[in-house]
C-alpha positions as CSV (number, residue, x, y, z in Angstrom):
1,X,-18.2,8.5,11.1
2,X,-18.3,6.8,14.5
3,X,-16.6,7.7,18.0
4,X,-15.2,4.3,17.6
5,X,-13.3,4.7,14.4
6,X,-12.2,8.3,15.2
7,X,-10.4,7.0,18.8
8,X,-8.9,4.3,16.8
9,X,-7.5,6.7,13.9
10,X,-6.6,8.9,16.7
11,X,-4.8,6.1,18.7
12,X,-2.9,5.2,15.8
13,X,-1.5,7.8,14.7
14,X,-0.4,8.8,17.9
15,X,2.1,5.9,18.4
16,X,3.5,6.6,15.1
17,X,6.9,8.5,15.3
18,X,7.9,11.5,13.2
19,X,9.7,9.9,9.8
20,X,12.9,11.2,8.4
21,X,11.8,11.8,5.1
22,X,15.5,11.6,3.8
23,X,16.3,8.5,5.9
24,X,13.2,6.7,4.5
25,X,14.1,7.5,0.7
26,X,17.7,6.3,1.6
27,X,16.7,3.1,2.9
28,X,14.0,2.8,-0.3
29,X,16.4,3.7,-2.9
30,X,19.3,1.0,-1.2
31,X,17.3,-1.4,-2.0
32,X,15.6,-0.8,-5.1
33,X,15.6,-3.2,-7.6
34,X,17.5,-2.4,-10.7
35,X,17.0,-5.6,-12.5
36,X,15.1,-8.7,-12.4
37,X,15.9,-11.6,-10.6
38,X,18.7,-11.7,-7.9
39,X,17.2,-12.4,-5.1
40,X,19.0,-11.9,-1.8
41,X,19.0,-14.6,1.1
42,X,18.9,-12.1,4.4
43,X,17.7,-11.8,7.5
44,X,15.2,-8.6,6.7
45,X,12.1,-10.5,7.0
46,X,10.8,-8.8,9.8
47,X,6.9,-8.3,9.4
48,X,7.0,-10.7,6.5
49,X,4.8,-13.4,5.5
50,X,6.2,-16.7,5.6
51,X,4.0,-17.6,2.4
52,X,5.6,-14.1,0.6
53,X,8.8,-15.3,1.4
54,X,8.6,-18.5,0.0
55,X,6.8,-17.6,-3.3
56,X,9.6,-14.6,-3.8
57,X,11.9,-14.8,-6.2
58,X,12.7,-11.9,-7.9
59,X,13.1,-9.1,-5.2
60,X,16.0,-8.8,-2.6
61,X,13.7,-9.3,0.9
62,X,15.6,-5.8,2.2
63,X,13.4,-4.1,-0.5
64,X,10.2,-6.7,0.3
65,X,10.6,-5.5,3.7
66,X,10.0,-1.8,3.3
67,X,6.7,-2.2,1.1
68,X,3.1,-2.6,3.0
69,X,1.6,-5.9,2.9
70,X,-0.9,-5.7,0.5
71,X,2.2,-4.5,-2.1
72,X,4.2,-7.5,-0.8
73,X,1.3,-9.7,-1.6
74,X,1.0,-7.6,-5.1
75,X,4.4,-8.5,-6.0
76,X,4.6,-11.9,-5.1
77,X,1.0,-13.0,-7.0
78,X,1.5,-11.2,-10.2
79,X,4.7,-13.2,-10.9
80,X,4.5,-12.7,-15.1
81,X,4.3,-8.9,-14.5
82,X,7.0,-8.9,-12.0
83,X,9.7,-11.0,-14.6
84,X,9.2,-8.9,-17.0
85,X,7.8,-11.0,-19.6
86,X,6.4,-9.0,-22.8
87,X,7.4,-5.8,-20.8
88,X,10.1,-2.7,-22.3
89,X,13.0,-2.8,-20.2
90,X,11.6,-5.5,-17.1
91,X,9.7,-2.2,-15.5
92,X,6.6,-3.1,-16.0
93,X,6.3,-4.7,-12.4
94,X,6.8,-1.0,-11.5
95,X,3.2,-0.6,-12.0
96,X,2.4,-2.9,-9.2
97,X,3.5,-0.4,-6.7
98,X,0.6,2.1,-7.4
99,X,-3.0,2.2,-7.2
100,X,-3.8,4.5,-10.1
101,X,-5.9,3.9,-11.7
102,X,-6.3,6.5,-14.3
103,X,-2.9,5.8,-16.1
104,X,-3.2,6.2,-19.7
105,X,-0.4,3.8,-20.3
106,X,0.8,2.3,-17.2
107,X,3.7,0.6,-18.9
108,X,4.8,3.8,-20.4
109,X,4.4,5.4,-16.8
110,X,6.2,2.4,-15.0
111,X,9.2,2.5,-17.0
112,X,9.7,6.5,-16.5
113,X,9.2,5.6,-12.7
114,X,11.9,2.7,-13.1
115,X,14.1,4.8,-14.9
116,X,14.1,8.2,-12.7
117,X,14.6,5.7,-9.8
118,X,17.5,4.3,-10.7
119,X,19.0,7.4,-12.2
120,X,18.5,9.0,-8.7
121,X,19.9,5.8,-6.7
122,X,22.9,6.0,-8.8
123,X,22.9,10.2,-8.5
124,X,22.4,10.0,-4.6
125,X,24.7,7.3,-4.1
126,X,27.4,10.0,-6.1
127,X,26.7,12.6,-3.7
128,X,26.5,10.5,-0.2
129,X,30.1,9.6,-1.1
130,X,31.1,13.3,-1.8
131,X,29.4,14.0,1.3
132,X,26.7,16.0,-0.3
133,X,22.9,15.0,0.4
134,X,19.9,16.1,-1.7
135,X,16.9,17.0,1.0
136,X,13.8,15.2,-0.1
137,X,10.3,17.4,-0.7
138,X,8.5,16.5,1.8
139,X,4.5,16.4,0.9
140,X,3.3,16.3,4.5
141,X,0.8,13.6,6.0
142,X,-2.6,12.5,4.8
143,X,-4.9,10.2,6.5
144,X,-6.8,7.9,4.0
145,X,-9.0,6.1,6.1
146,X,-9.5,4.5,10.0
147,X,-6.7,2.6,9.1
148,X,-4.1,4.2,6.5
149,X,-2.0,7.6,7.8
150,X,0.1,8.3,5.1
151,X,3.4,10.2,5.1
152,X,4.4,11.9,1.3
153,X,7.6,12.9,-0.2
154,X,8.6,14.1,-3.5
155,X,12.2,12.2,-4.9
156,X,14.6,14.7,-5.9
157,X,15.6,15.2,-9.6
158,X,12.6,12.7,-10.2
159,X,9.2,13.4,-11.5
160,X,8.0,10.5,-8.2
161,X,6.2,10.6,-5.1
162,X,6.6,7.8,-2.7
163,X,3.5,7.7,0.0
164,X,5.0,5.6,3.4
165,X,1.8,4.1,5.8
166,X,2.5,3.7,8.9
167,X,1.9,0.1,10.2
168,X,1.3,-0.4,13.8
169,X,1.7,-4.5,13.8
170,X,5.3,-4.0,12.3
171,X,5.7,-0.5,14.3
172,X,7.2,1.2,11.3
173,X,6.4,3.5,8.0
174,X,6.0,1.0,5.4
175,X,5.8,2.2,1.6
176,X,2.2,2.5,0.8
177,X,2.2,3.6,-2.7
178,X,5.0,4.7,-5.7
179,X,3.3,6.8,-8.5
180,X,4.6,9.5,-10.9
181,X,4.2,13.1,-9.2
182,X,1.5,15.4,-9.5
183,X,0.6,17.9,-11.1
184,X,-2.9,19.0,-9.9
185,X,-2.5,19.0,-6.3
186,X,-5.7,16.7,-6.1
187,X,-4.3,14.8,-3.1
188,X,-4.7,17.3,0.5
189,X,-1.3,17.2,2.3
190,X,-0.9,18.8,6.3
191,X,2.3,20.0,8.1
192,X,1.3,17.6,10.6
193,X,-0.4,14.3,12.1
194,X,-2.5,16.3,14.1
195,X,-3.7,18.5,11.2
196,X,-4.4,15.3,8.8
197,X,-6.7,13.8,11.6
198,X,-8.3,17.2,12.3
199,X,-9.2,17.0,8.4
200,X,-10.3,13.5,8.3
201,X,-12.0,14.2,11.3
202,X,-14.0,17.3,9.7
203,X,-14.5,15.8,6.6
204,X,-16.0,12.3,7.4
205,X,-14.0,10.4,5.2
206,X,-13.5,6.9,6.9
207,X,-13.8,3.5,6.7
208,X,-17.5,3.4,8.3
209,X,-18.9,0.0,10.1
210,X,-22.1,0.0,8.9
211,X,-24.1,-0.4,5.8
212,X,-25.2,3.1,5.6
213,X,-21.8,4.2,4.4
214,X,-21.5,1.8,1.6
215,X,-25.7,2.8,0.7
216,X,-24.6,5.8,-0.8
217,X,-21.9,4.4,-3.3
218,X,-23.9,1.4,-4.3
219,X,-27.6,1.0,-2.9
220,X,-28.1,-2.8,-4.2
221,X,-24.7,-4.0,-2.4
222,X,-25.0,-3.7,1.4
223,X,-22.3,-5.4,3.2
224,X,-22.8,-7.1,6.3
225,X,-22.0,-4.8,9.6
226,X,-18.2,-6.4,10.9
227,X,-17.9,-8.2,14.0
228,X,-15.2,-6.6,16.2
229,X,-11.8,-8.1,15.5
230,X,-10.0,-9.6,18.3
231,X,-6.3,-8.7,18.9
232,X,-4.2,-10.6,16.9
233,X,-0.6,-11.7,17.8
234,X,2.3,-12.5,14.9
235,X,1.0,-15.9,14.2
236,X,-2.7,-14.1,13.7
237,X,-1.4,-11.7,12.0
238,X,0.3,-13.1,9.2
239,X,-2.8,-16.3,8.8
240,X,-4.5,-13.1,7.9
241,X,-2.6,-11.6,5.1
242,X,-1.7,-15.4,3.8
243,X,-5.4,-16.1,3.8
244,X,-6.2,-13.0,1.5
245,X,-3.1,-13.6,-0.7
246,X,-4.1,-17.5,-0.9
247,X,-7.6,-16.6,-1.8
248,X,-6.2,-14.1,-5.1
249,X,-3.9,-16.9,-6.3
250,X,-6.1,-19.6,-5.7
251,X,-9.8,-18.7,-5.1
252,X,-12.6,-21.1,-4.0
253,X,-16.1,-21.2,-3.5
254,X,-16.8,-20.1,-0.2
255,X,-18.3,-21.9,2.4
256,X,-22.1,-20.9,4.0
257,X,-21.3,-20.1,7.8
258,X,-23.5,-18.9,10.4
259,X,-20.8,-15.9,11.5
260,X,-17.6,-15.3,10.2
261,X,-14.3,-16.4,11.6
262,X,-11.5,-13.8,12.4
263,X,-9.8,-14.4,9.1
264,X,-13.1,-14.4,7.1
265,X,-13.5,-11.1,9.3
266,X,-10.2,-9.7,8.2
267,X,-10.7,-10.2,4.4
268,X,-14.1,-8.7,4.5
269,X,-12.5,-5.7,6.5
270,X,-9.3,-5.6,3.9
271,X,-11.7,-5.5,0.8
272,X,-13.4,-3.0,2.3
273,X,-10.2,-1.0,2.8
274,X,-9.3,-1.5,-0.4
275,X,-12.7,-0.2,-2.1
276,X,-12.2,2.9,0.5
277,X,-8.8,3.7,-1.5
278,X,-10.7,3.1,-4.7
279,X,-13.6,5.3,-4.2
280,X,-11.7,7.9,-2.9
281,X,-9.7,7.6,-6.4
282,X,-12.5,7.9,-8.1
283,X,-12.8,4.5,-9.1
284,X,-16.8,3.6,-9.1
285,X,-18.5,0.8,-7.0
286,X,-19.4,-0.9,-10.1
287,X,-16.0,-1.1,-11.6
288,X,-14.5,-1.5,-7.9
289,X,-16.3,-5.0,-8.1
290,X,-15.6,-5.9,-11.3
291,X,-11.9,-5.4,-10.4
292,X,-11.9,-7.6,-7.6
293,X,-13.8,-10.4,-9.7
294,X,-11.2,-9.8,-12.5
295,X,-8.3,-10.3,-10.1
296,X,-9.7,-13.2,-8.7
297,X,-10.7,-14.8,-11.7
298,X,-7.3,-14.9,-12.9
């Protein structure tokens, strides 16, 4: 791990303020889809990508507005999973929202999720009326990488954990991941922010920027050492995500260049990120690529 990537952790996660876990689950759970289709025209598009925006048409953009960008860009390029077609019960787009990838069946999985969801909206939304308010689990903070600090909680009366990420463009804890809870404690929690860098910081886990890093995954693929990344501003930032969702829906062969632009840059950096999250799920380099290929294939 470099100085460099340790300061920007650091900086990070100190800007980020302490999240009301209940507050959070509220907000998640208003919003939640409980059917396909039905779209809401708002004006929660804060943080959103004009192209995600325009290609949504299932989800109300309240609920698209709480979810990171790389789920937002999830649900809106997977449209047959996310209407429901050939899926039990229109849940299957559940699936979308986790990074598992050890699920036996992950329709069978997705439409538990779906159901204990809705069952705890509906029980919640009981309560908050009777003036009664279940306290959510809180699971405590994990940072995943350089760039991901996550923030757990466990749903009450619902065998789910919902992971928030905090997102420093958009300033706020956006919903990182929604996956059945579990059982084996595999994932390391901390009481604080502090604690969860102090742990990433001991145990070297990061998203290194260098080739060394990604030697001793995968010795035949070494990646080419990123450029810094200049500041980006709202227009920048959203060219960024649009040109990584534009390249899953649409891929092309791409061009030879002498050095990479910034939004080249930034989908190097993002695959990167995400075969830091796979990796650390145990997901090998080999089938990490074959993923990506398989995704943009299709």
């Amino acid at each position: 791990m470099t100085a460099t990537t340790t300061t920007t952790a650091t900086t990070a996660s100190k800007s980020a303020p302490d999240p009301d876990a209940n507050a959070l689950l509220r907000a998640f759970l208003a919003h939640f889809p409980t059917e396909a289709g039905g779209n809401e025209s708002d004006d929660a598009d804060v943080g959103i990508s004009p192209i995600i925006l325009q290609r949504n048409r299932f989800f109300p953009t309240q609920f698209l507005a709480q979810l990171s960008p790389l789920l937002r860009a999830r649900l809106a390029y997977n449209l047959q999973m996310v209407s429901g077609e050939g899926s039990a019960g229109g849940a299957q787009w559940v699936q979308l929202l986790s990074w598992s990838s050890d699920v036996a069946d992950p329709d069978e999985v997705a439409a538990r999720i779906y159901a204990d969801l809705v069952t705890t909206k509906t029980v919640l939304d009981v309560e908050r009326e009777q003036g009664r308010v279940a306290g959510a689990d809180v699971l405590g903070f994990r940072r995943l990488d350089a760039e991901e600090l996550l923030y757990g909680v466990s749903v009450p009366r619902a065998a789910v954990d919902i992971f928030w990420e905090w997102n420093e463009h958009e300033t706020r804890w956006l919903v990182f991941e929604v996956r059945e809870r579990e059982t084996d404690g595999a994932l390391d929690w901390h009481e604080t922010v502090a604690a969860a860098e102090d742990a990433f910081v001991a145990g070297g886990v990061a998203e290194a920027d260098d080739d060394d890093y990604w030697d001793q995954y995968d010795r035949d693929d070494k990646p080419a050492e990123p450029a810094p990344a200049p500041a980006a501003d709202d227009d920048e930032y959203y060219a960024r995500y649009d040109a990584v969702e534009t390249a899953i829906a649409d891929p092309a062969p791409a061009a030879a260049a002498p050095a990479p632009s910034p939004v080249e840059q930034h989908i190097a950096d993002t695959v990167r990120s995400l075969q830091t999250l796979a990796l650390g799920s145990g997901i090998a380099a080999a089938e990490f690529r074959a993923l990506v290929a398989g995704a943009v294939r299709d």
